[in-house]
C-alpha positions in Angstrom: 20.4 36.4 18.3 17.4 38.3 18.2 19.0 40.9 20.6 20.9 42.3 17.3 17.3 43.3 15.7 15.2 44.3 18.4 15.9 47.7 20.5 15.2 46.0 23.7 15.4 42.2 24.9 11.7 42.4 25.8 10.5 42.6 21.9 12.9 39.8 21.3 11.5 37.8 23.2 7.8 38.2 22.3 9.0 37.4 18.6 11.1 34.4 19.4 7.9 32.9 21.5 5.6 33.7 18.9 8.0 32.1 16.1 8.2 29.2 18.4 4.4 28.8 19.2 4.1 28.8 15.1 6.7 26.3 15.0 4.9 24.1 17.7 1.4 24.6 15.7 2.9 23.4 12.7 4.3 20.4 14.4 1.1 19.4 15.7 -0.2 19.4 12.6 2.2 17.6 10.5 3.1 15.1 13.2 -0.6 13.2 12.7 1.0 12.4 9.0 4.0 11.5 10.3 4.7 7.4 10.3 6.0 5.8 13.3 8.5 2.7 12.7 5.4 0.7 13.8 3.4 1.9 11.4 6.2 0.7 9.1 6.3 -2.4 10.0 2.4 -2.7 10.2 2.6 -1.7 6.6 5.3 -4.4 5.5 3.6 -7.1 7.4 -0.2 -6.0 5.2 2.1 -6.1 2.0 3.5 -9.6 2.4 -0.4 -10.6 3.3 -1.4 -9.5 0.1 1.3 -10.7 -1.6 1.0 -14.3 -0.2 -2.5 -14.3 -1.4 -2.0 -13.0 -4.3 0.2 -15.7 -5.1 -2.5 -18.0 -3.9 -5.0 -16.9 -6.0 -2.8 -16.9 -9.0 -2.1 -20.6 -8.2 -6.5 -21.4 -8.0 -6.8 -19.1 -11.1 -4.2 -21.6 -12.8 -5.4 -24.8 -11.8 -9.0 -23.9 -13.3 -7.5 -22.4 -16.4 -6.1 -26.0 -16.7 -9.1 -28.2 -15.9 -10.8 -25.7 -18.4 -8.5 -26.9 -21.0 -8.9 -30.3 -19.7 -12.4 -30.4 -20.1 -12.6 -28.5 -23.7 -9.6 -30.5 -25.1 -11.9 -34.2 -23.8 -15.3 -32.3 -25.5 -13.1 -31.8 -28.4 -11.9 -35.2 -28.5 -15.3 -36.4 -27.7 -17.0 -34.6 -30.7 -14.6 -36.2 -33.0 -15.4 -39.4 -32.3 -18.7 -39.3 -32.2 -18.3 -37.8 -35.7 -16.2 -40.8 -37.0 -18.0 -43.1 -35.2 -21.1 -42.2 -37.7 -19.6 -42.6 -40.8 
C-alpha cells in the first residue's frame, strides 16, 4: 500500500515500521487502563459487598431509630403521669 507513495520500497518500509512502532507505544500505554474480564468481575463482586452492607447498616440504623422512639414515646408517657399523678 505504501509502495503507491514512496519512490522506492525501502522508504516504505521505514514509514510503515515507524507508524507501527507508534502504534505499539500507544498500546503500551493505553493497555495499563485497559480492564480485564477479571477485573470486571473483581469489581462486581466489591459492588455486591457494599451493597450487602449497605443494606445491613440500613437495617442497625432502623432498629435504633425505633428503640429511639421507643424510649421517647415511654419518657413521654412517663412525664404525663407523673404530671397527673400530682394533681
Amino acid at each position: 500500500m505504501l509502495n503507491k507513495y514512496f519512490k522506492n520500497e525501502e522508504d516504505a518500509k521505514i514509514v510503515a515500521s515507524g507508524i507501527e512502532e507508534m502504534v505499539n507505544q500507544r498500546f503500551q500505554t493505553e493497555k495499563e487502563r485497559l480492564a480485564t474480564k477479571m477485573d470486571i468481575m473483581e469489581l462486581k463482586g466489591d459492588i455486591s459487598h457494599v451493597k450487602m452492607r449497605m443494606k445491613q447498616s440500613f437495617r442497625d440504623q432502623l432498629k435504633l431509630i425505633i428503640l429511639i422512639m421507643i424510649g421517647f414515646a415511654f419518657l413521654v408517657v412517663s412525664g404525663i403521669t407523673l404530671m397527673l399523678g400530682t394533681e
